[in-house]
Residue, then its C-alpha position, 0 to 999 in steps of 0.5 A: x580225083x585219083x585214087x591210091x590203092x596200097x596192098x595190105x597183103x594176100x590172104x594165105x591159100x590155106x583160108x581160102x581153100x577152107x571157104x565153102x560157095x553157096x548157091x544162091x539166087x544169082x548165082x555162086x557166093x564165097x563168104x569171109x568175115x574180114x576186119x582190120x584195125x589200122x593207124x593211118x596218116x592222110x594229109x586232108x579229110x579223105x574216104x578209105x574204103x578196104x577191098x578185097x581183090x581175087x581170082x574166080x578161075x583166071x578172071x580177078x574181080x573186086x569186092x568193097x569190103x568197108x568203108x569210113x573217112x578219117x581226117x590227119x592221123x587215125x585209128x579206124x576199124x573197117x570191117x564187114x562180111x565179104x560176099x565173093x561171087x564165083x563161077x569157077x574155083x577162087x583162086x587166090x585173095x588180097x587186101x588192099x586199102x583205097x584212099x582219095x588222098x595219099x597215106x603218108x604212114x600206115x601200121x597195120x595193127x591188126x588183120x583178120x580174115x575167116x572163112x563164114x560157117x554155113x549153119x548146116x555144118x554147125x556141130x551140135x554141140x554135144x560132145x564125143x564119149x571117149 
């Protein structure tokens, strides 16, 4: 069975230059905290799954985000911390939606992205005197 993809939109530049790449184990890893609430008609019980699509230097990779099932008309949260592997400098970020049947509406309710605190740039929480 053929899969739909309908875009929900790019991330704007300034977040994805805020990101700070970890070294890990394998490699280079951006991290985003990304969650969205969507009102979304499919005809049959379908999987949706939001993916986030992006450029590490000139090469575009994916990366699975969520995933859950809705039946008819829905309301559904899908949400999850997006782990970019890079080996250049990301480039660029969008969103989009997959589903196993085609939407027939979709409202974007609400949509959040953010770049994920590393715990050694954490302030201390003590405040400046002035």
């Amino acid at each position: 069975m053929e899969n739909h993809s309908t875009p929900l939109g790019p991330v704007p530049a300034h977040l994805v230059r805020e990101a700070v790449a970890k070294k890990t184990g394998l490699g280079w890893v951006v991290e985003f905290n990304v969650a969205t609430w969507l009102n979304l008609a499919v005809r049959d019980d379908t999987a949706v799954a939001l993916k986030i699509s992006y450029l590490d230097g000139d090469k575009p990779r994916e990366v699975l985000v969520d995933k859950g099932s809705i039946f008819g008309a829905q309301r559904i949260l899908l949400c999850g911390i997006a782990r970019l592997g890079v080996n250049q400098k990301l480039e660029s970020m969008s969103l989009s939606l997959e589903t196993r049947s085609p939407i027939q509406s979709l409202l974007v309710e609400e949509l959040f992205v953010q770049a994920v605190e590393r715990q050694s740039e954490k302030k201390s929480g003590t405040r400046k005197a002035r």
